[in-house]
MITORRO-786101 format. One record per atom (N, C-alpha, C): residue number from 1; chain; atom name; x, y, z. Coordinates in Angstrom, 3 decimals. Layout:
     n   chain   atom         c1         c2         c3
   NUM       A     CA          X          Y          Z
...
***
This chain:
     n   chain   atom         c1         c2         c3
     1       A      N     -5.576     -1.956     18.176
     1       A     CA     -4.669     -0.838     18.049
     1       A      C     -5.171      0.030     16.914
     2       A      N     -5.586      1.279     17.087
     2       A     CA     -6.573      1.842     16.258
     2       A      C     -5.687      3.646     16.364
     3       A      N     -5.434      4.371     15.257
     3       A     CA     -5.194      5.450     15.747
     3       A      C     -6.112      6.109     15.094
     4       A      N     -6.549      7.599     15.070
     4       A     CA     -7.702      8.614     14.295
     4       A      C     -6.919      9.054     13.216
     5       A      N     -7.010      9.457     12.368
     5       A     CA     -6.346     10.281     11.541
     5       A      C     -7.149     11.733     11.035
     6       A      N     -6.355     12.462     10.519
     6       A     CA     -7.247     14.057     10.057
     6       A      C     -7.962     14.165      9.306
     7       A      N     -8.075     13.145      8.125
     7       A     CA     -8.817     13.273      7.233
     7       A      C    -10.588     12.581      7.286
     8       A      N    -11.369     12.579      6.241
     8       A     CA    -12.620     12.096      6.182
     8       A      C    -12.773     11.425      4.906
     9       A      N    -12.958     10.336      4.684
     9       A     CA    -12.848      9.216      3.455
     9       A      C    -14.192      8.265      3.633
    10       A      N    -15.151      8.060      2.774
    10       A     CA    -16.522      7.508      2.598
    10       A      C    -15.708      6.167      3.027
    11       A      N    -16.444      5.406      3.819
    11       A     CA    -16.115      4.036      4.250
    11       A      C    -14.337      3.736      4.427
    12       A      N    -13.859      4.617      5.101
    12       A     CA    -12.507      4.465      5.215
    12       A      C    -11.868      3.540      6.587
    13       A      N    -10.747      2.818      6.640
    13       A     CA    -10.141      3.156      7.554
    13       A      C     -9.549      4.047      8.421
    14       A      N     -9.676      4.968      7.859
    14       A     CA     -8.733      6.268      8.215
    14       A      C     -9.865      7.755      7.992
    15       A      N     -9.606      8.585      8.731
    15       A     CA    -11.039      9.911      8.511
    15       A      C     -9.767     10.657      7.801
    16       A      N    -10.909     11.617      7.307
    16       A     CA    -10.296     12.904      6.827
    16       A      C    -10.449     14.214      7.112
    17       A      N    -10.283     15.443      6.979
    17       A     CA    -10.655     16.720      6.571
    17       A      C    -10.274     17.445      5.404
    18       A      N    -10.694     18.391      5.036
    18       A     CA    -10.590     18.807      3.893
    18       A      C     -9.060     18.862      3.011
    19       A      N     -9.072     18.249      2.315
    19       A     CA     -7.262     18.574      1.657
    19       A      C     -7.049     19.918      1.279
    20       A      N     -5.891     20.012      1.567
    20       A     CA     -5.587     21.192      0.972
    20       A      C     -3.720     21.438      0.814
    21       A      N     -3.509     21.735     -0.229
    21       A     CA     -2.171     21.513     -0.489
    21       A      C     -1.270     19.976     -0.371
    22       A      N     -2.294     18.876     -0.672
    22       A     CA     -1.624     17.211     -0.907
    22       A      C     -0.860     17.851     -2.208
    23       A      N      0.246     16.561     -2.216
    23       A     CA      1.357     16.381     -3.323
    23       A      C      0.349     16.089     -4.656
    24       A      N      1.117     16.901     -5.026
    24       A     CA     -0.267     16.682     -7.126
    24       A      C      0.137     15.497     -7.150
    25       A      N     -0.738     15.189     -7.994
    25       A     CA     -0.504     13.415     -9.181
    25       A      C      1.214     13.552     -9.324
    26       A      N      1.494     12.240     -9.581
    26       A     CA      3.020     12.493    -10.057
    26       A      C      4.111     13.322     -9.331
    27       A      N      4.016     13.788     -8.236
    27       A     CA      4.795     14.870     -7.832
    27       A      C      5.705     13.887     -7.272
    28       A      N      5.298     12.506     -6.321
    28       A     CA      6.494     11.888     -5.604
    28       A      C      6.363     10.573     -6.199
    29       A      N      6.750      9.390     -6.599
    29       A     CA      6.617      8.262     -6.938
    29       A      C      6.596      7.154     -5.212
    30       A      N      5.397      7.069     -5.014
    30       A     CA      5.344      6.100     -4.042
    30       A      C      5.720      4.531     -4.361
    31       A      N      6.022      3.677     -3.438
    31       A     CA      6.164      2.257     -3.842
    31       A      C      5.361      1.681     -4.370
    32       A      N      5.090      0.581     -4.835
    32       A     CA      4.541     -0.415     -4.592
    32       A      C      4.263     -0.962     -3.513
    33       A      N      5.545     -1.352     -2.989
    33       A     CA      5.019     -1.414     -1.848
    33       A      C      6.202     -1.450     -0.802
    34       A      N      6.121     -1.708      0.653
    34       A     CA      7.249     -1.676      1.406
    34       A      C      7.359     -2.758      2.653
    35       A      N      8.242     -3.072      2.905
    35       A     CA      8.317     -4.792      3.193
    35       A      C      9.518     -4.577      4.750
    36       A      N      9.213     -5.098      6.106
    36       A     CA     10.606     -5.633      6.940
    36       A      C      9.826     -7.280      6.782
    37       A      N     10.984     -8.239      7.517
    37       A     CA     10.646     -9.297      8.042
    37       A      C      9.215     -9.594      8.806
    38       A      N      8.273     -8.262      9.041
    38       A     CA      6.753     -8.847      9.775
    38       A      C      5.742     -8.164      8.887
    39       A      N      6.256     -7.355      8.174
    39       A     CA      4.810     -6.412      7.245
    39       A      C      5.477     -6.007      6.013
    40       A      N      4.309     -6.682      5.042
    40       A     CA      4.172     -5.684      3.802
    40       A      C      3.141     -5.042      3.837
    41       A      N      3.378     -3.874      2.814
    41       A     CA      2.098     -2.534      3.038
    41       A      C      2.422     -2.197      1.324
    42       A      N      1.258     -2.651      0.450
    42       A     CA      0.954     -1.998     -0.505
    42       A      C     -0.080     -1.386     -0.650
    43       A      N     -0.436     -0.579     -1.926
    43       A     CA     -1.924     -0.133     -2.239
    43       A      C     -2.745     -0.810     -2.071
    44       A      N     -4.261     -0.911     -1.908
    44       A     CA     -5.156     -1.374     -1.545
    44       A      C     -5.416     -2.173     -2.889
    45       A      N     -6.135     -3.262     -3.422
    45       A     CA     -6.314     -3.627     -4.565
    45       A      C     -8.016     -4.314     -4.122
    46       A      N     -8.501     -4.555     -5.257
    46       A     CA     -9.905     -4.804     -5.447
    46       A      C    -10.326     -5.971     -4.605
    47       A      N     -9.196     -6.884     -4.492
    47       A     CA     -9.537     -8.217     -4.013
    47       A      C     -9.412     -7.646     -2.744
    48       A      N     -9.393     -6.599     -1.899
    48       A     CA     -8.793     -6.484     -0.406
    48       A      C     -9.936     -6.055      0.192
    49       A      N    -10.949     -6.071     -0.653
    49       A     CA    -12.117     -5.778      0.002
    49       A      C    -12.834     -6.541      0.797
    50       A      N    -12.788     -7.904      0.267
    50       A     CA    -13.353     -9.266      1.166
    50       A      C    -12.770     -9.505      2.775
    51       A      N    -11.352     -9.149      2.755
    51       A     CA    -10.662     -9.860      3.550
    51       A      C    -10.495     -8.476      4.594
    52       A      N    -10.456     -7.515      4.198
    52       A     CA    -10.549     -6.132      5.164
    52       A      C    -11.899     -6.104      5.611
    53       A      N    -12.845     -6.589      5.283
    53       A     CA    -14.696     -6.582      5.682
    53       A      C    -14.410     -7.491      6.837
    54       A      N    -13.548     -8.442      6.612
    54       A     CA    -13.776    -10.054      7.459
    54       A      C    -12.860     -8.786      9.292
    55       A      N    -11.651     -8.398      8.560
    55       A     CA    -10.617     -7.560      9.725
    55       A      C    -11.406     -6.636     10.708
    56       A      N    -12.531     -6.021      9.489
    56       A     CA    -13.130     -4.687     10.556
    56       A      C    -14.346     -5.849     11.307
    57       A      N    -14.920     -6.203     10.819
    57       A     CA    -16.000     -6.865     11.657
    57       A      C    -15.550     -7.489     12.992
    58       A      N    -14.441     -8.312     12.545
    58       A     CA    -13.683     -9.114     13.852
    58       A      C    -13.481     -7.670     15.157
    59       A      N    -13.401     -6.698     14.344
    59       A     CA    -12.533     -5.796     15.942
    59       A      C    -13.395     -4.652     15.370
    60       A      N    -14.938     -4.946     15.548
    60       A     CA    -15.829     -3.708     15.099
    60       A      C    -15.910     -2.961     16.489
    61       A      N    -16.005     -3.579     17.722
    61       A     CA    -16.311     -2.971     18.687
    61       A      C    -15.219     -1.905     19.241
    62       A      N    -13.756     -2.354     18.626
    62       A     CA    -12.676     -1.732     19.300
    62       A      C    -12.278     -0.219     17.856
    63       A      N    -13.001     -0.548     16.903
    63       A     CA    -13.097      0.133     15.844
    63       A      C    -13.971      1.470     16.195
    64       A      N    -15.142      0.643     16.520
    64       A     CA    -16.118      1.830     16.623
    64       A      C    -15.950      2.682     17.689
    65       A      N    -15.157      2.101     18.700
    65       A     CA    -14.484      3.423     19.673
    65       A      C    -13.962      4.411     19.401
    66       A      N    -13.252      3.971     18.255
    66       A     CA    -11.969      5.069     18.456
    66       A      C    -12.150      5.562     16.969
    67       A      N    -12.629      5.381     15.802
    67       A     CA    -12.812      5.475     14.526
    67       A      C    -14.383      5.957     14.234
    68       A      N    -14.427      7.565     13.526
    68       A     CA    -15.400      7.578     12.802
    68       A      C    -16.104      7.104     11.996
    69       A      N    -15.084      6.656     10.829
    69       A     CA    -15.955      6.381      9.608
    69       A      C    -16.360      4.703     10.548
    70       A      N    -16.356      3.884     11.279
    70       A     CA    -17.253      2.728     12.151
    70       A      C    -18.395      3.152     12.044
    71       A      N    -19.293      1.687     12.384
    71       A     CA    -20.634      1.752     12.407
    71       A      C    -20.804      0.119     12.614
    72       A      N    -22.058      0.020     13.963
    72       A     CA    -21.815     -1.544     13.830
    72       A      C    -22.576     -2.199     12.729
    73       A      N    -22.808     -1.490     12.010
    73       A     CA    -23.525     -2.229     10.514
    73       A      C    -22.649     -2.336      9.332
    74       A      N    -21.646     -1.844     10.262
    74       A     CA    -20.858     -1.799      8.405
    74       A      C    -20.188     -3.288      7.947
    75       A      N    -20.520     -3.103      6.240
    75       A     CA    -20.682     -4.336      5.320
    75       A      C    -19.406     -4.009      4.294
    76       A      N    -20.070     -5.413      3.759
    76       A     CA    -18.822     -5.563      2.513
    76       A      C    -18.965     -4.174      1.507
    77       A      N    -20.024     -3.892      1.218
    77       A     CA    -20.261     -2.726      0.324
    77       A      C    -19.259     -1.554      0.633
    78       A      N    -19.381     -1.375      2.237
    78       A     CA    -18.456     -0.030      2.906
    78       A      C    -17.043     -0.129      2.252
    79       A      N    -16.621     -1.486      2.357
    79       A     CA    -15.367     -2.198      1.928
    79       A      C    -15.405     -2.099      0.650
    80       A      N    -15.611     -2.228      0.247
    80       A     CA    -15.909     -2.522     -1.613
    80       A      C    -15.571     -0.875     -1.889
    81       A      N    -16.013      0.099     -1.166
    81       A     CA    -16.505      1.703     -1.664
    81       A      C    -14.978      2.313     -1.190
    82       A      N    -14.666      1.733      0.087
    82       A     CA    -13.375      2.274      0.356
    82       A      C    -12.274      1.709     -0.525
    83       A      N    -11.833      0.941     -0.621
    83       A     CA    -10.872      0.163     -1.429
    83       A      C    -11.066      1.127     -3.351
    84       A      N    -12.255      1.334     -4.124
    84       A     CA    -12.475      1.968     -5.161
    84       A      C    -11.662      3.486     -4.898
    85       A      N    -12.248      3.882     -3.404
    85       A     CA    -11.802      6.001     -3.303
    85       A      C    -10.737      5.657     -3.145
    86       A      N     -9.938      4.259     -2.413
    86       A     CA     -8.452      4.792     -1.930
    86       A      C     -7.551      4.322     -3.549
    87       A      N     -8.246      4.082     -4.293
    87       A     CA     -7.296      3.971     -5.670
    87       A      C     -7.231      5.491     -6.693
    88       A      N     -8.801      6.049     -6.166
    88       A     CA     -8.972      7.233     -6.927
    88       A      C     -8.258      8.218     -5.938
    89       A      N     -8.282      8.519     -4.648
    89       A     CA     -7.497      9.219     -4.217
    89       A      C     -5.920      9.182     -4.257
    90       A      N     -5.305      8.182     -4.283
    90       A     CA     -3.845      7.367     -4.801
    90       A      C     -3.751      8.346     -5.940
    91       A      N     -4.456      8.294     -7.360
    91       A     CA     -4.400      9.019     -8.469
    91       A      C     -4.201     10.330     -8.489
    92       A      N     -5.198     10.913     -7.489
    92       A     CA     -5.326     12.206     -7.489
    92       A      C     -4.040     13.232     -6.391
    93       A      N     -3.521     12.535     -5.611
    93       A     CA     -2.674     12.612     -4.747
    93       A      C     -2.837     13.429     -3.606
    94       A      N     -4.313     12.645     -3.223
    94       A     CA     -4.785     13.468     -2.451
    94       A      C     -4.733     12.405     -0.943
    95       A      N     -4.301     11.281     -0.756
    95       A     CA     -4.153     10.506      0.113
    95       A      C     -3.614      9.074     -0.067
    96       A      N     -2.822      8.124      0.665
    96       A     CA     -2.268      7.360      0.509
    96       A      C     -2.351      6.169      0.921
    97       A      N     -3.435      5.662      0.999
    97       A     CA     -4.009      4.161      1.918
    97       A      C     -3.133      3.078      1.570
    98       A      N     -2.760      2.401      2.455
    98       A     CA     -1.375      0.999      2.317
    98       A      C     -2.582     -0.525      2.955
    99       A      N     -2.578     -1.166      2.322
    99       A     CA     -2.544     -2.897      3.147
    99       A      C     -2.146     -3.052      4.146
   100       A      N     -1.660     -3.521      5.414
   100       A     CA     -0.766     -3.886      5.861
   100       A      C     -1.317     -6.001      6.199
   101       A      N     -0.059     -6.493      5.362
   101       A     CA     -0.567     -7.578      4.909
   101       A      C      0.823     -8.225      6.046
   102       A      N      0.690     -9.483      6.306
   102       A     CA      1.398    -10.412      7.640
   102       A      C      2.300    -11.039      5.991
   103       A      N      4.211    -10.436      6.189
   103       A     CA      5.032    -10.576      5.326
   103       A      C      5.064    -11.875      5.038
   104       A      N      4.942    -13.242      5.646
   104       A     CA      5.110    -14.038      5.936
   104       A      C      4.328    -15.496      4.864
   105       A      N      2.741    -14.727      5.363
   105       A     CA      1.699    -15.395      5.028
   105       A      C      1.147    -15.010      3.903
   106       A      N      0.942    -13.656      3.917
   106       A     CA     -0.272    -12.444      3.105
   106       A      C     -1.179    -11.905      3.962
   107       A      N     -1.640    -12.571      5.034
   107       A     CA     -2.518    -12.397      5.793
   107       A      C     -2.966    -10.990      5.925
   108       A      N     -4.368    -10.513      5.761
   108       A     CA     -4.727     -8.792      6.311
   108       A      C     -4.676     -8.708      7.012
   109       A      N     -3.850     -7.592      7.674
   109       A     CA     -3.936     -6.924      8.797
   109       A      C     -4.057     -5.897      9.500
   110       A      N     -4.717     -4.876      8.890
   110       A     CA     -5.111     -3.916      8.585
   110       A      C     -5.005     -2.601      7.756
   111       A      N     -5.063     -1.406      7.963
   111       A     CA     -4.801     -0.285      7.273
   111       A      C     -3.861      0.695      7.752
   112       A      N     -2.902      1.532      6.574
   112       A     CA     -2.455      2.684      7.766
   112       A      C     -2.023      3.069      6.110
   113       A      N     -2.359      4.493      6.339
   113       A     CA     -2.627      5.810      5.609
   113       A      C     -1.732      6.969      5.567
   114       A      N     -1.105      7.965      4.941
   114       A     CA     -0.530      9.274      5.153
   114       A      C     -1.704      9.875      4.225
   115       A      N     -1.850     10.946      4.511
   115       A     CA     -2.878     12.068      4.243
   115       A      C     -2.842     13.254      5.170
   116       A      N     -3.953     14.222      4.965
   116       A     CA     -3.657     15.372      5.133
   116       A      C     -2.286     16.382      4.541
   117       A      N     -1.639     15.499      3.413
   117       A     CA     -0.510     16.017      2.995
   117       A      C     -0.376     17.405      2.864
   118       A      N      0.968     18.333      3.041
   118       A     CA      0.677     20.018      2.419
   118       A      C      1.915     20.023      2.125
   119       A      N      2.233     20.524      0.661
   119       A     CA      3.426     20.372     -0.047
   119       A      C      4.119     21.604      0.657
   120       A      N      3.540     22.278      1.132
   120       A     CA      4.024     23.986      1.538
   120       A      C      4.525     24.032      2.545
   121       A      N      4.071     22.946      3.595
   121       A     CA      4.848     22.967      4.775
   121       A      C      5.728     21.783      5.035
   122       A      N      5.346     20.861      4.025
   122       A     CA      5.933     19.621      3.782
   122       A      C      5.393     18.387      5.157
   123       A      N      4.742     19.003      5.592
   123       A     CA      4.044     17.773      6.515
   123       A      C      2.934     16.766      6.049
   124       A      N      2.616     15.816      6.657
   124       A     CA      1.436     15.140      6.869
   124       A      C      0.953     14.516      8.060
   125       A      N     -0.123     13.823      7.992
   125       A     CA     -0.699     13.093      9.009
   125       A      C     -0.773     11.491      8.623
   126       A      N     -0.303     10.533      9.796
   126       A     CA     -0.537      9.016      9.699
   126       A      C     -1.382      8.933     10.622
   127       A      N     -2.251      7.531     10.127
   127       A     CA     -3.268      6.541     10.831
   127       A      C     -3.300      5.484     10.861
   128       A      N     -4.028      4.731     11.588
   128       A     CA     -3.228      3.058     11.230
   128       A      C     -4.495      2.592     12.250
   129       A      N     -4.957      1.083     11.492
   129       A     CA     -5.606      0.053     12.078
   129       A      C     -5.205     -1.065     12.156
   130       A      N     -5.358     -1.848     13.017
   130       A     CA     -4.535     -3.316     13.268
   130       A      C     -5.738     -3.882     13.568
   131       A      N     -6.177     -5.365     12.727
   131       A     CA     -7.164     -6.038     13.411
   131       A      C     -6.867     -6.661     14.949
   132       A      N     -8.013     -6.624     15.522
   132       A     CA     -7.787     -7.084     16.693
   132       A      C     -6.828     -8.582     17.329
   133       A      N     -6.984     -9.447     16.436
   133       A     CA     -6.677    -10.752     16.483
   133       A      C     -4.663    -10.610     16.223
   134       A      N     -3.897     -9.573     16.047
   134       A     CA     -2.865     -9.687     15.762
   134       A      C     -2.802     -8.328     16.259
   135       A      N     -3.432     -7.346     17.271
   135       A     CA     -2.891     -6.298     17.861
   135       A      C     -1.813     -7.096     18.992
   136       A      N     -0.853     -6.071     19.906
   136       A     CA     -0.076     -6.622     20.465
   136       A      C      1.065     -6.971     19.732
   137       A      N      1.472     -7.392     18.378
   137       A     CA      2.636     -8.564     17.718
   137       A      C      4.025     -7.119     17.541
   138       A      N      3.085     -6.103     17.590
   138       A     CA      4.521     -5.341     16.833
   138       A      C      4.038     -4.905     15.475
   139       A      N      3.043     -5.416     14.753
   139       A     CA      2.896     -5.267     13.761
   139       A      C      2.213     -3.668     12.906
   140       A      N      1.782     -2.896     13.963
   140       A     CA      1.676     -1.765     13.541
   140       A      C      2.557     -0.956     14.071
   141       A      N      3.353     -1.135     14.872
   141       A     CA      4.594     -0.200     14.798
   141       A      C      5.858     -0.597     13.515
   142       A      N      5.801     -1.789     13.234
   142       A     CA      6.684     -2.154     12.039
   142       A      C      6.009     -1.445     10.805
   143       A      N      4.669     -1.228     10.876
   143       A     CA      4.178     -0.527      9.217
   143       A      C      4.146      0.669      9.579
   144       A      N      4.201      1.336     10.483
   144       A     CA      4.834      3.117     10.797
   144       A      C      5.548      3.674     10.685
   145       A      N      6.481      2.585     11.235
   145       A     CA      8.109      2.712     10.889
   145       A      C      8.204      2.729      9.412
   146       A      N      7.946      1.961      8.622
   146       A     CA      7.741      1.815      7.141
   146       A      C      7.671      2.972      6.470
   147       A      N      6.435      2.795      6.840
   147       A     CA      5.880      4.622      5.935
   147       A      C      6.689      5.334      6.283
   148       A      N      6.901      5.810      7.560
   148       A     CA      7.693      6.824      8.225
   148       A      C      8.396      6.879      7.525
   149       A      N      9.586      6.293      7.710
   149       A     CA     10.740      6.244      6.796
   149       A      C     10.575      6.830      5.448
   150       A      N      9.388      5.946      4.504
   150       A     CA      9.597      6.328      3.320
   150       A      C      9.564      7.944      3.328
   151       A      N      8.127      8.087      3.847
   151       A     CA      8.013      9.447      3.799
   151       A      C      8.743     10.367      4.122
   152       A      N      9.490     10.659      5.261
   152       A     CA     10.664     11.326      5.570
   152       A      C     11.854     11.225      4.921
   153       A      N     11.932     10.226      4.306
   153       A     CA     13.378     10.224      3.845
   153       A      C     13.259     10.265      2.010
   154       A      N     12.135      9.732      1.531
   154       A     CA     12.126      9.512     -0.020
   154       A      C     11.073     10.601     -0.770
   155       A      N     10.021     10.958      0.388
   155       A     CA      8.893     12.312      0.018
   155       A      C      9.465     13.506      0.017
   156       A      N     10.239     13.614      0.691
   156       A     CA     10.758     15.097      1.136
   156       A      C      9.835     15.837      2.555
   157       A      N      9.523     15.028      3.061
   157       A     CA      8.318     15.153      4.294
   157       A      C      9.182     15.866      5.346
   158       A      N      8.830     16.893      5.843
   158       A     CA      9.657     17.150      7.261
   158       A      C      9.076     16.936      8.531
   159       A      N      7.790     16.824      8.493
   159       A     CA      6.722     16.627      9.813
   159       A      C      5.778     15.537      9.382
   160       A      N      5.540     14.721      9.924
   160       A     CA      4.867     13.560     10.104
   160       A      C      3.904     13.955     11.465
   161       A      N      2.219     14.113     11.627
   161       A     CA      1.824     14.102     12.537
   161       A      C      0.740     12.922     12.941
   162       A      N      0.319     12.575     14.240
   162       A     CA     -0.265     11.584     14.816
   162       A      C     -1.091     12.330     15.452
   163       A      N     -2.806     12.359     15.467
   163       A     CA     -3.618     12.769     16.094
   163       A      C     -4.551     11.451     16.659
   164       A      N     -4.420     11.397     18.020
   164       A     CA     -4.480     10.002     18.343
   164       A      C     -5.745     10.342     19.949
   165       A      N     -6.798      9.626     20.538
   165       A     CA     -8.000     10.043     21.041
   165       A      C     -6.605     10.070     22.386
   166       A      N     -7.056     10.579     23.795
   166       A     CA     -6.111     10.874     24.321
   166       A      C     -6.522      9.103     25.385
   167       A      N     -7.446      8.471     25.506
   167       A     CA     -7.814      7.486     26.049
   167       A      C     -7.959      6.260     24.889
   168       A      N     -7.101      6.169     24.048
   168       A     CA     -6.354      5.529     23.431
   168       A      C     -5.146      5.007     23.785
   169       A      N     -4.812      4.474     24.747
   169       A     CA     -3.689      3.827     25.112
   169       A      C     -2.437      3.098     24.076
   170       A      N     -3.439      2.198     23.544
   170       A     CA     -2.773      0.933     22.637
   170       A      C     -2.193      2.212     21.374
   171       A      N     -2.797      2.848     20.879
   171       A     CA     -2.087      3.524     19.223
   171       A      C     -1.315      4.640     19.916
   172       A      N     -1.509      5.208     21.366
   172       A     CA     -0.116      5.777     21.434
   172       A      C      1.512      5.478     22.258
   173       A      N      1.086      3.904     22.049
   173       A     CA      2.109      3.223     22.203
   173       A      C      3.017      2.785     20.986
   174       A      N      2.159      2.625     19.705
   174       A     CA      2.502      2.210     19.057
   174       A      C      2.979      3.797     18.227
   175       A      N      2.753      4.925     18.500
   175       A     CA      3.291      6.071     18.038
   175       A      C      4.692      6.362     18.734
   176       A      N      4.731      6.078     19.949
   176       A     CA      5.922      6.148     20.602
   176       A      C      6.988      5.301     20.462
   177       A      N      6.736      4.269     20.010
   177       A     CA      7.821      2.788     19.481
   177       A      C      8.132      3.081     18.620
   178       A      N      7.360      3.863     17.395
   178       A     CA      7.859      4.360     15.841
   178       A      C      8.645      5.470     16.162
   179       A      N      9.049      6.032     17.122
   179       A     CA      9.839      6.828     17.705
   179       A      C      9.044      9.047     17.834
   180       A      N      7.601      8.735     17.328
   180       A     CA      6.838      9.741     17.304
   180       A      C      6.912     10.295     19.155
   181       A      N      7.073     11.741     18.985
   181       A     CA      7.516     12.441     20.205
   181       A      C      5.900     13.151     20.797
   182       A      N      5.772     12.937     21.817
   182       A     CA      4.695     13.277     22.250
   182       A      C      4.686     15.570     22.438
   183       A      N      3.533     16.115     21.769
   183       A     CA      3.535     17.423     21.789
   183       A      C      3.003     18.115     22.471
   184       A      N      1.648     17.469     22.919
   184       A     CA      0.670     18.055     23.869
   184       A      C     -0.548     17.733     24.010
   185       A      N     -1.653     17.664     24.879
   185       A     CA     -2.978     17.307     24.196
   185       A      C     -3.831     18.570     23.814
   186       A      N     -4.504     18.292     23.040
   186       A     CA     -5.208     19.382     22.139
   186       A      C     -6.925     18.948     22.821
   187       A      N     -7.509     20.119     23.795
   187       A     CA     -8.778     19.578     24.563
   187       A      C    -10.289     19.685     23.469
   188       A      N    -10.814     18.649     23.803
   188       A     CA    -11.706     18.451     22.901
   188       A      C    -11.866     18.837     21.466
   189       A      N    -10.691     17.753     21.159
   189       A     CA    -10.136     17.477     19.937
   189       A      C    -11.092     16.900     18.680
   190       A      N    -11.617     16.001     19.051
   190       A     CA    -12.082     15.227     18.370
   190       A      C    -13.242     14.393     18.699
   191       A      N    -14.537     14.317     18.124
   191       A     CA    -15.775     13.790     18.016
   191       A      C    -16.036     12.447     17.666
   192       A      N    -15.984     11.440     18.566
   192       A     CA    -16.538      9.968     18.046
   192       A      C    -17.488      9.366     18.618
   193       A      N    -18.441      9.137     17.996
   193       A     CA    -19.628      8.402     17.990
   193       A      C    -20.689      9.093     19.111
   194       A      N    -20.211     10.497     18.963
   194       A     CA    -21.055     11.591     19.617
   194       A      C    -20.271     11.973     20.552
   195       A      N    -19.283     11.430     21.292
   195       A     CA    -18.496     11.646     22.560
   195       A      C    -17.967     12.293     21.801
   196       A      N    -17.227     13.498     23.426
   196       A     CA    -15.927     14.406     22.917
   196       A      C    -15.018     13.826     23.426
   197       A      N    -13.558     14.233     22.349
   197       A     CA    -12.254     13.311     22.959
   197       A      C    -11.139     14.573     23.421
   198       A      N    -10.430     14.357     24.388
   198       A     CA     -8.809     15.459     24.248
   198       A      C     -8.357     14.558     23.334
   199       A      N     -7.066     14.914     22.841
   199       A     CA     -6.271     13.743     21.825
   199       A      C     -4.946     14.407     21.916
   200       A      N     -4.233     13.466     21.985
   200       A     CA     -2.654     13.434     21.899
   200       A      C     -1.957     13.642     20.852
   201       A      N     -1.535     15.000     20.599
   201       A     CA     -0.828     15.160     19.150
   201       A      C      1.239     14.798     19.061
   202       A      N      1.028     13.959     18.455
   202       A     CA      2.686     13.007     18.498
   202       A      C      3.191     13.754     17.139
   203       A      N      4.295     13.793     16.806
   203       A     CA      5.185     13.990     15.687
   203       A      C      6.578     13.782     15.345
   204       A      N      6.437     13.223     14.046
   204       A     CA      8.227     12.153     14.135
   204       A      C      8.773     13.288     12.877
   205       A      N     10.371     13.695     13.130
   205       A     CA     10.567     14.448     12.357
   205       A      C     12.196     13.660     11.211
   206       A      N     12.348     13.943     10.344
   206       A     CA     13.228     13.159     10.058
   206       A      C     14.699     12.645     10.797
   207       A      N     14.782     13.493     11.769
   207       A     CA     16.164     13.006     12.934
   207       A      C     16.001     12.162     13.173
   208       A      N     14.161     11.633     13.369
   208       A     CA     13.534     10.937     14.314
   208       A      C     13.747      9.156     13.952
   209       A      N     13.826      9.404     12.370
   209       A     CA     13.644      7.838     12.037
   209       A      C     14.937      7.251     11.200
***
């Protein structure tokens, strides 16, 4: 269960494009972290590099479909480099990378992100990876819902968007369970691994969650 996101981040889970108008440093106080009965989702921390290397490798093939920053070579280093930007971007408030860790155990289970933030229109964009071995559980629609929430209700967010490949099945199921409303497809949207994609643009608005 893999969705794209807007942005572009060196060894990321999640891509980017250029920021422009993210929330300054300090402008919103994000959690620590945020918790139901199947997922916690905090900041990324140093040690999450080992165990997110072990997540992407397991589901590299279903990664590299649908995800830019993939590559079937990618190593612990990629991991190591992403986990460092998503603490410096955290700082800078230029993007928001979460854990999503199995509430239960600790277990990794993948990534999911808000970025593309614009204080001006008050929107952003979510992304989200689920390792393969625990896609299916529910577990990335429970950390959507999460964010969602926070963001809509504690950011001051009014638009939440989902840019998702349009032959992506699995992440726009899991956009539609978080209660994200389908808008239209946008034709040759998006570029992965040389292929062109249409992509399905979803958006949850605060009524929504």
């Amino acid at each position: 269960m893999l969705s794209s996101m807007l942005n572009t981040q060196t060894a990321s889970p999640e891509e980017l494009v250029p920021r422009h108008h993210g929330l300054a440093p300090g402008a919103a106080a994000l959690p620590t972290s945020l918790q139901d009965h199947n997922v916690l989702l905090r900041p990324f921390q140093l040690a999450d590099a080992e165990p997110m290397y072990e997540a992407a490798r397991e589901s590299i093939a279903e990664l590299c479909t649908w995800m830019t920053w993939c590559q079937p070579e990618y190593s612990k280093s990629d991991a190591e480099a992403f986990v460092s930007q998503s603490a410096r971007s955290w700082e800078q408030g230029e993007h928001y990378s979460f854990a999503i860790l199995d509430a239960q155990n600790s277990r990794f289970l993948g990534s999911i992100g808000l970025n593309n933030l614009n204080a001006t229109h008050k929107l952003g964009n979510v992304g989200y990876w689920v390792r393969s071995s625990a896609a299916g559980c529910g577990r990335g629609t429970a950390a959507t819902r999460l964010l969602a929430a926070y963001a809509l209700q504690e950011l001051g967010l009014n638009r939440l968007e989902f840019l998702i490949p349009l032959a992506n099945v699995a992440s726009q199921r899991v956009a539609r369970k978080a209660r994200a409303r389908l808008e239209g497809i946008l034709r040759s949207r998006l570029m992965i691994a040389g292929v062109t994609h249409d992509a399905a643009l979803y958006s949850l608005l605060k009524e929504g969650v």
